[in-house]
C-alpha positions, -999 to +999 in steps of 0.1 A: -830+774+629-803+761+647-811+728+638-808+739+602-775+761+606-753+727+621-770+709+589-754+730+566-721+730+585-720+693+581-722+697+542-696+719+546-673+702+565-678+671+543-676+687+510-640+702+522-628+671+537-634+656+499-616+679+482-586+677+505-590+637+501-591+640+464-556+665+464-539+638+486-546+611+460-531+631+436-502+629+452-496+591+447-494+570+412-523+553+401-520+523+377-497+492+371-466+501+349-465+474+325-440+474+294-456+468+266-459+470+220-484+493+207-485+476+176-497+450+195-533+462+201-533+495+176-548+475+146-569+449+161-581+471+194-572+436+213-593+411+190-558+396+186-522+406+184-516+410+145-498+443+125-502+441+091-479+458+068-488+479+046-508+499+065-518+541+057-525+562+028-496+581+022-462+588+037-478+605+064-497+577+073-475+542+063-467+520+090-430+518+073-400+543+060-384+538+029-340+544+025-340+540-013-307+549-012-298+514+015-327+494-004-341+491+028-377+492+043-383+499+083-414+488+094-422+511+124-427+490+159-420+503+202-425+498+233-444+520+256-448+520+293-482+520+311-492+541+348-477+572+352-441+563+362-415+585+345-388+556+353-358+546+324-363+510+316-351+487+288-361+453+271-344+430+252-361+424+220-371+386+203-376+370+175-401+341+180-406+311+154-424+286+173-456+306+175-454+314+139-451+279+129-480+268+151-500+294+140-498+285+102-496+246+110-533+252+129-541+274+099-553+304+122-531+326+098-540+318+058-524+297+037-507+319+017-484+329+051-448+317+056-423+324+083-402+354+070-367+341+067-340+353+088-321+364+055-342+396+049-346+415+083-325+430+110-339+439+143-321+460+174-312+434+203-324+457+227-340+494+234-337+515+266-361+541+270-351+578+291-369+590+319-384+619+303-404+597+281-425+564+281-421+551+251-396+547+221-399+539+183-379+512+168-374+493+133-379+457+121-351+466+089-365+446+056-344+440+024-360+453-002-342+436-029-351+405-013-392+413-004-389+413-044-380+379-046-398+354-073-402+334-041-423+357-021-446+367-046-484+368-036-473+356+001-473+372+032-444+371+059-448+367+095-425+374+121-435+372+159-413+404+177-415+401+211-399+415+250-381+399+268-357+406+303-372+443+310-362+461+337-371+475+365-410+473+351-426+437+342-440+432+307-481+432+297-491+399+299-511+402+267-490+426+248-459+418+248-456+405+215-465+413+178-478+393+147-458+412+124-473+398+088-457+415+058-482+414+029-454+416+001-477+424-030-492+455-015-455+467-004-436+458-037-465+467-060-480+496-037-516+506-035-538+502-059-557+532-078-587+520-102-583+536-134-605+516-155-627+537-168-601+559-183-588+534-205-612+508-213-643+513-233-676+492-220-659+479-187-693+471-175-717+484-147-733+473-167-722+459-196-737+469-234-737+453-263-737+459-299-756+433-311-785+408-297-804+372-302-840+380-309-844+361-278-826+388-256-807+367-236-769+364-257-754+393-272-720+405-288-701+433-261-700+465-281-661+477-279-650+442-272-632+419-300-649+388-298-628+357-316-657+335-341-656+304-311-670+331-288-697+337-309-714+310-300-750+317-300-761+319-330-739+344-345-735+368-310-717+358-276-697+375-248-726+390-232-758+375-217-789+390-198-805+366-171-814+368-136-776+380-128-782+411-148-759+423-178-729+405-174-699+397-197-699+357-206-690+327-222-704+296-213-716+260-228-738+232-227-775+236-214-784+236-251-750+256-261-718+249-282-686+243-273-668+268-270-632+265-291-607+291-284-632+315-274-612+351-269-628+384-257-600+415-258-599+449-261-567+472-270-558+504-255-531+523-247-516+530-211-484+553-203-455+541-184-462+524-148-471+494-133-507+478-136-529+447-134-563+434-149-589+419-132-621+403-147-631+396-109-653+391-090-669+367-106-706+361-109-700+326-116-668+311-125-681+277-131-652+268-157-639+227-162-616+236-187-586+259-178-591+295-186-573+323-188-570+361-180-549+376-211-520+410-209-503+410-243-482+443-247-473+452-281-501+431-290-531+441-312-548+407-301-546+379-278-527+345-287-546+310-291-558+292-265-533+263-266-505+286-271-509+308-236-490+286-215-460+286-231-458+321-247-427+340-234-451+372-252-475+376-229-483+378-191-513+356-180-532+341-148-555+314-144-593+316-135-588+308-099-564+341-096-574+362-122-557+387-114-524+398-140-500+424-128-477+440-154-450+470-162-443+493-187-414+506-190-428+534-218-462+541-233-474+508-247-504+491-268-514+464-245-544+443-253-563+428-226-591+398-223-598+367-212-592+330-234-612+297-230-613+266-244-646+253-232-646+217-247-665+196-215-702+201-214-717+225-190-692+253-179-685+292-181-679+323-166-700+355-157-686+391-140-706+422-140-667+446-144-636+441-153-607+462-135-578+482-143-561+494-116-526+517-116-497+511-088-482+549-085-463+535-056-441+509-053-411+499-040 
């Protein structure tokens, strides 16, 4: 028994001197304090050091602020401060080109990426952060008027912010900078909202038709305007029935016509805002011949082939980026389509949808 009784005073003793132990930690700070970007880490989760803008889904969520008033945009950045010190400190703030050059000129960021000129952004020299806090909020300062430059259309702009000179903390070695990389179609046009099926008739998902081959393969879309060089198989075309399933198409050769200013359109009518149309993805987009992706607003049908280039009437986009982004400025007839001129053997095109999609936001 007494064997047992200094046993269980042992545990007892022991189990006390842990707790006091444990309080005394307490007492001390833990952790290195490191200055260091959120932004750095938020989006990627430390896969790399990128912050693309836009970001969120609405004003509660947007990486930025808006000052319509200043034509301005303020893309939200900061510096925080790991450990538990409760210390001021302050950091100078950088702009750094070299990495952003080197990082296009080894192509780790995508070719459609350019360094975002000094022209359109302001940035604070420097941020000092109170005692009572560990970290502060401050603004990269875009122009809007000139994000909606010709120039900068369907690019992104990077610019590497980074710290520099902080005191009295050192910085994170691997967050101390940000890949800031501006992606000026979603900011100038805004998110997109698919409103497709609202407005156009037979947008496909699948596709139907109005009229067939006896073979079942080719048929004529029902709600579609197909032009007499689309109807190319034997009295039907604009619609074909393989192994890829319904699909809107116009193709030539393997025992098919040319194709001569083939049109397929379709005219509806759309209130005042900002759009695009989108025959993509494609199923196959096997075209030799340049095609086209059609808007004509105020237009009951779509303009010949050879005159597309050149028409001042209509907005238009190639094959490759089919993609055609337009504005009404009122409620508007627009017709919408695609134009080919298939006259080299063996090409075409194939898509299961086409797209309409409204911008409600935009800058």
């Amino acid at each position: 028994m007494k064997l047992l009784s200094f046993i269980r005073l042992g545990v007892l003793l022991f189990l006390v001197g842990m707790i006091s132990s444990c309080e005394k930690e307490n007492l001390y700070d833990y952790g290195i304090s490191k200055i260091y970007m959120p932004q750095a880490v938020n989006q990627s989760g430390g896969v790399n050091i990128n912050y693309v803008v836009p970001v969120g889904t609405d004003s509660s969520t947007f990486n930025y602020t808006l000052n319509a008033e200043q034509q301005k945009l303020n893309v939200i950045l900061g510096v925080s401060l790991s450990g538990i010190n409760r210390t001021s400190y302050s950091v100078d703030l950088k702009v750094d080109t070299d990495t952003i050059q080197q990082l296009i000129t080894n192509k780790t960021l995508d070719a459609n990426t350019i360094l975002m000129p000094a022209s359109m952004y302001t940035l604070p020299k420097s941020i000092r952060v109170a005692g009572d806090s560990i970290s502060k909020t401050f603004y990269l300062t875009l122009n809007i008027n000139e994000l909606k430059k010709a120039d900068y259309s369907g690019k992104k702009l990077a610019l590497a912010v980074g710290l520099a000179n902080p005191t009295p903390f050192g910085l994170s070695a691997t967050a101390s900078k940000t890949i800031v990389l501006v992606d000026v179609d979603a900011l100038v046009i805004g998110p997109a909202v698919e409103v497709t099926s609202k407005y156009i008739k037979n947008p496909g998902n699948p596709f139907v038709t109005s009229a067939m081959d006896p073979g079942g393969r080719w048929g004529t879309l029902a709600d579609w305007v197909a032009s007499s060089g689309a109807l190319s198989h034997n009295g039907v075309g604009g619609f074909s029935k393989d192994g890829d399933g319904p699909t809107m198409d116009m193709e030539s050769g393997w025992g098919s016509p040319l194709i001569k200013n083939g049109k397929l359109y379709q005219t509806i009518t759309l209130p005042a805002g900002t759009y695009a149309f989108d025959p993509s993805p494609w199923v196959w987009q096997g075209t030799k011949d340049v095609s086209y992706v059609v808007v004509a607003p105020n237009a009951s049908t779509l303009p010949d082939y050879a005159d597309i280039a050149t028409s001042t009437s209509v907005l238009s986009a190639t094959f490759d980026k089919p993609r055609v982004t337009f504005k009404l400025n009122a409620t508007t007839k627009v017709t919408v389509g695609v134009v080919v001129n298939y006259v080299q053997d063996q090409q075409g095109f194939k898509t299961k949808a086409v797209h309409l999609y409204s911008y409600p936001k935009h800058l």
